[in-house]
N, C-alpha and C positions, 0 to 999 in steps of 0.2 A: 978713786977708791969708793965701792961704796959704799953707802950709809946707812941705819939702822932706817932714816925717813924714808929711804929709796926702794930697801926690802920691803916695809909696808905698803908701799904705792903698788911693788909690786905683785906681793898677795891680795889687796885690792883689786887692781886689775883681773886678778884669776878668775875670784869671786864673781865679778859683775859678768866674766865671758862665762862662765858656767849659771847660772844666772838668765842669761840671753841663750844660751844652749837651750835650758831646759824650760824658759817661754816657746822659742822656737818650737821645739818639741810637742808641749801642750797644745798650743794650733794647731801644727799638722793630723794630732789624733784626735782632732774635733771633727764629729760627722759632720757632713757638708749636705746631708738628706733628714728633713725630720723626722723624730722616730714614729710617727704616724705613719709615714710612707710604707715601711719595713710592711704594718700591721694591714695597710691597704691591697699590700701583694697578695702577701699571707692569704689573704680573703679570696682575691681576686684567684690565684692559682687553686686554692681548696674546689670554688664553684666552677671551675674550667675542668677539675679534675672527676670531679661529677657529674659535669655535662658531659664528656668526655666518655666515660661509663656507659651512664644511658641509654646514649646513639647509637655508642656501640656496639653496646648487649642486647639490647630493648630495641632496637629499630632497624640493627646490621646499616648504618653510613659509613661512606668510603670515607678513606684518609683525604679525601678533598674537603670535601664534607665538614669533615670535623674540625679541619685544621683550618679552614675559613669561615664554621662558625661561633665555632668555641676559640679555639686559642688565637687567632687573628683578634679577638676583639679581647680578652684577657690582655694580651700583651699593649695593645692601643689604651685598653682605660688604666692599666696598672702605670704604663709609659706616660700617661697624660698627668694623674697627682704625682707621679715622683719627678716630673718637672716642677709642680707646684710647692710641693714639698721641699726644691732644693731650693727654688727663688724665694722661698720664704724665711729658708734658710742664712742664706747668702744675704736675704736684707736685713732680718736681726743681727746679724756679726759685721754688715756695714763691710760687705767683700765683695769687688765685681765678680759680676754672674761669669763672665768669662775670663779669669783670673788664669795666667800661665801653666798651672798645672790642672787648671780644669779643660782649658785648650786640649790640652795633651789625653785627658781622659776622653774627651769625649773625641777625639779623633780614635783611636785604642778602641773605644766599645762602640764604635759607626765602624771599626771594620768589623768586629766582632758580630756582629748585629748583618752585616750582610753575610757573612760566612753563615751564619742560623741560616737565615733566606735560602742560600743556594743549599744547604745542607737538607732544608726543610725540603724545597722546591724536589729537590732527589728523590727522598722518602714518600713521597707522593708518586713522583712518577713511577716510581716500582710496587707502587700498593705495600708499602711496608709500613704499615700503622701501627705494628708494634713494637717499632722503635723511636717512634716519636715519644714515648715518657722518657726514653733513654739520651732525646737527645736535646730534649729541656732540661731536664736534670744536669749534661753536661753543660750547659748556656747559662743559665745561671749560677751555677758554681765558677764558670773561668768569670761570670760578671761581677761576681762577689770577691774574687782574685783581684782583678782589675779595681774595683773600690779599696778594699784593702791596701795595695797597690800607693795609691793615691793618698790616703788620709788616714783608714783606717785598721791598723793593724788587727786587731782584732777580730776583724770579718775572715779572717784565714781558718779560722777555726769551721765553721760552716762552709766554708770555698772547701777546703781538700775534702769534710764529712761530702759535698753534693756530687764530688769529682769522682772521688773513692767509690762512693752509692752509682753513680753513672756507668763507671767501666766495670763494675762488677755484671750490673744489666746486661754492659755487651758480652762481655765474653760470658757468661752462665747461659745469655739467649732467654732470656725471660720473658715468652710472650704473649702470659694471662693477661686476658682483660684487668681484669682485678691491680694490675701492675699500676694501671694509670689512680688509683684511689689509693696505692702504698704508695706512690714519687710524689702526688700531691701533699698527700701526708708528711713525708719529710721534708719538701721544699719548705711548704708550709711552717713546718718548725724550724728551720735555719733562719725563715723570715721572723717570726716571733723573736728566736733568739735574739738573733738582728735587732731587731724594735727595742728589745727592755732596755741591751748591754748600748744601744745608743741612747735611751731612754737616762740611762745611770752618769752617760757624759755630757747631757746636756746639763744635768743640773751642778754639776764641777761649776 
């Protein structure tokens, strides 16, 4: 039979798994990138979306051109601090760098990341330069998926706004130069966004 002590142990017990629930929890939606990264993109895609422009309107370069001298090295120095950014991360919170479900991310965004390649690699070979804003725009929203995915719920809000922004591109066919200085423009603000609302959980 049991006892008035037994039923307590046992609402104890509940308390401490909801408790452990909702530690759990706190973790998982802690960024795992510093919010300086976000604001390093942000930068980084703004002056790619610019060079971008210039070449294009101001000088007529091909999609080889562009795509090897502007966004090849955008993507390289943006890619280079948001490793610095996550190891820096990862050693204030005292979490291996390759921690089971960072395994898992980074295998998910190394395919992702070749699919761009050959998708890019295409877009070139048919001289179709203007749909390269449309198909950064979708790469970083499904990368922003894939983070969310991972840690950060929160990043879905800017993942579907970059997706959304993407497939509208495609199917409306949008393709003013001026295109590459509006997707800069919003990547850009997805990344800001990015930075503050990871900004607000680091200090949790």
């Amino acid at each position: 039979m049991k006892t008035a002590h037994d039923a307590g142990n046992r609402k104890d017990y509940i308390e401490d798994l909801k408790t452990i629930k909702e530690l759990l929890i706190e973790v998982e939606e802690k960024p795992i990138i510093e919010s300086w990264g976000f604001f390093t993109w942000g930068l980084c895609i703004v002056l790619g979306s610019i060079f971008h422009y210039i070449m294009e309107v101001h000088f007529g370069f091909k999609a080889l051109d562009i795509a090897l001298k502007v966004w090849l090295p955008v993507f390289l120095v943006g890619g280079f601090f948001e490793c610095i950014a996550y190891i820096k991360r990862m050693t204030k919170e005292s979490i291996p760098l390759l921690s089971r479900t960072m395994k898992k991310f980074v295998f998910t965004f190394a395919t992702l990341l070749l699919s761009f390649g050959v998708m890019m690699g295409i877009l070139i070979r048919l001289h179709a330069l203007f749909y390269i804003p449309t198909l950064i725009t979708l790469f970083i929203g499904i990368s922003f998926a894939c983070y969310a995915f991972v840690c950060a719920t929160w990043m879905y809000f800017p993942a579907f706004f970059l997706i959304l922004l993407g497939l509208l591109l495609f199917i409306f066919e949008v393709h003013s130069p001026i295109m590459s200085l509006v997707v800069g423009g919003a990547i850009a603000i997805a990344f800001l966004w990015g930075g503050f609302t990871s900004l607000k959980r680091e200090s949790k």
